[in-house]
N, C-alpha and C positions, 0 to 999 in steps of 0.2 A: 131226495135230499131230506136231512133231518131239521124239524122244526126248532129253532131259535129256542123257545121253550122248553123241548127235549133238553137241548145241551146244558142251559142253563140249570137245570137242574141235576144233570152229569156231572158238572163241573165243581158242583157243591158234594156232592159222595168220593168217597175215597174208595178205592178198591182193594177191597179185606181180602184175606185170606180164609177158608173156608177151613173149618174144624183145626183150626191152628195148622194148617197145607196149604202149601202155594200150588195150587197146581197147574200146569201148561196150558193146558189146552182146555177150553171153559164150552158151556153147551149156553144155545140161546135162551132157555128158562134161568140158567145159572145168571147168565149176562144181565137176564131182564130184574131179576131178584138183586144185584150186586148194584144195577144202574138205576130201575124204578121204571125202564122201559120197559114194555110188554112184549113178551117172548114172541109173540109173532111178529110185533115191529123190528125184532132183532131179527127174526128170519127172514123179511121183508128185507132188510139191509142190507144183508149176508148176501142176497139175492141180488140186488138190485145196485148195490151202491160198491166201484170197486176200488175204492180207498179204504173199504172195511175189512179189519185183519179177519178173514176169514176163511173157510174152504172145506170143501167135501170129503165125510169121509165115507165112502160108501153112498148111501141115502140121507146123511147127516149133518149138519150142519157144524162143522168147532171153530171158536174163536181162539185165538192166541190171548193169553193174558196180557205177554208184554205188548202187542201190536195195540191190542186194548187200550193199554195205559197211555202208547200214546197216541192214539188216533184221539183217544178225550183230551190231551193235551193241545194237539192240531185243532180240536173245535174247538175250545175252550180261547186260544190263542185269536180264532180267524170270529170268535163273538165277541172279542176284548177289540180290538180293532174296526168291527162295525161300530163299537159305541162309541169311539173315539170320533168317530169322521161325522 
């Protein structure tokens, strides 16, 4: 599971578009560059965690951007409702 502080600071980045390209399918360095998490904690995740849009290509690791966008929307949503209660 990702730390509370991770997300929080997720939830404050917006996910750009890289060299003016949207592009589909993102790598965990990309991930970690675009979020502020460290490409290994995103391979860690990828690995580990299976609500994280992700999957093998080969020996590879790629994340979906749009699954991306909203899985940070589902944390960002499930850390606004711990602070509430």
């Amino acid at each position: 599971m990702v730390s509370l502080g991770i997300i929080n600071q997720v939830c404050s980045t917006e996910i750009k578009k890289e060299n003016g390209m949207d592009k589909i399918l993102l790598t965990p360095r990309e991930v970690g560059k675009i979020t502020g998490i460290s490409a290994n904690t995103i391979r860690k995740m990828c690995k580990d965690d299976p609500e994280f849009p992700s999957f093998m290509n080969g020996s590879h690791h790629k994340i979906s951007r749009a699954g991306l966008e909203m899985w940070v929307e589902q944390q960002c949503q499930k850390v606004q409702s711990l602070k509430r209660a």
